[in-house]
C-alpha positions as CSV (number, residue, x, y, z in Angstrom):
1,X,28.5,3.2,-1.2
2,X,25.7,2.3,1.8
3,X,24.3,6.3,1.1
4,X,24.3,5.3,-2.5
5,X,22.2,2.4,-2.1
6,X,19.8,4.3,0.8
7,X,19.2,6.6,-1.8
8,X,18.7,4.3,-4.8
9,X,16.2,2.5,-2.7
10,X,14.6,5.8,-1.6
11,X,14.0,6.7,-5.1
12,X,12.7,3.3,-5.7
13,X,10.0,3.6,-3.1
14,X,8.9,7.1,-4.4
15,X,8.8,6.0,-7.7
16,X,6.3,3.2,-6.5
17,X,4.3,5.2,-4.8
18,X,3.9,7.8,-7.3
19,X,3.0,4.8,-10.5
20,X,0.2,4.0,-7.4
21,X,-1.3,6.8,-7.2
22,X,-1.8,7.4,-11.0
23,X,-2.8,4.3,-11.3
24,X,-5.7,4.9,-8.6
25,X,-6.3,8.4,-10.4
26,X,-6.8,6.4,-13.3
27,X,-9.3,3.9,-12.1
28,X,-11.0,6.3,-10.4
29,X,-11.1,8.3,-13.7
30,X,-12.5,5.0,-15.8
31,X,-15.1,4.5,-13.3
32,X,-16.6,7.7,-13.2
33,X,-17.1,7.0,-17.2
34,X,-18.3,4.0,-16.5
35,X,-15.2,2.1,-18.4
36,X,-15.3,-1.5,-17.8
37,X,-12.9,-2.4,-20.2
38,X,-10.8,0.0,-18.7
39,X,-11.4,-0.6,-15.3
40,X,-10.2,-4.1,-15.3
41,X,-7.0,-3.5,-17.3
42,X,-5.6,-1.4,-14.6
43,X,-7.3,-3.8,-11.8
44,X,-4.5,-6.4,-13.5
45,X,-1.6,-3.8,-13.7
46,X,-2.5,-2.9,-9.5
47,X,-2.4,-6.4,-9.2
48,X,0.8,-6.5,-10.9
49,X,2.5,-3.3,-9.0
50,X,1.4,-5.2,-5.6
């Protein structure tokens, strides 16, 4: 059961690290266009993954 749960929480952690990086691929992305709008919608959802 404890390997079960070190690897649940092992996929867990890559799973937040992975929606953190696209997100900052995405901002970076919406800047370069010069997306406001954009920009601060996924300024909120970081804010929300932190």
């Amino acid at each position: 059961m404890n390997r079960n749960r070190l690897h649940a929480a092992e996929v867990t952690r890559v799973h937040r690290e992975n929606l953190q990086r696209n997100l900052q691929r995405r901002m970076e992305a919406a800047r370069a266009r010069g997306d406001q709008a954009l920009l601060r919608m996924l300024e909120a959802e970081a804010s929300y993954l932190r």
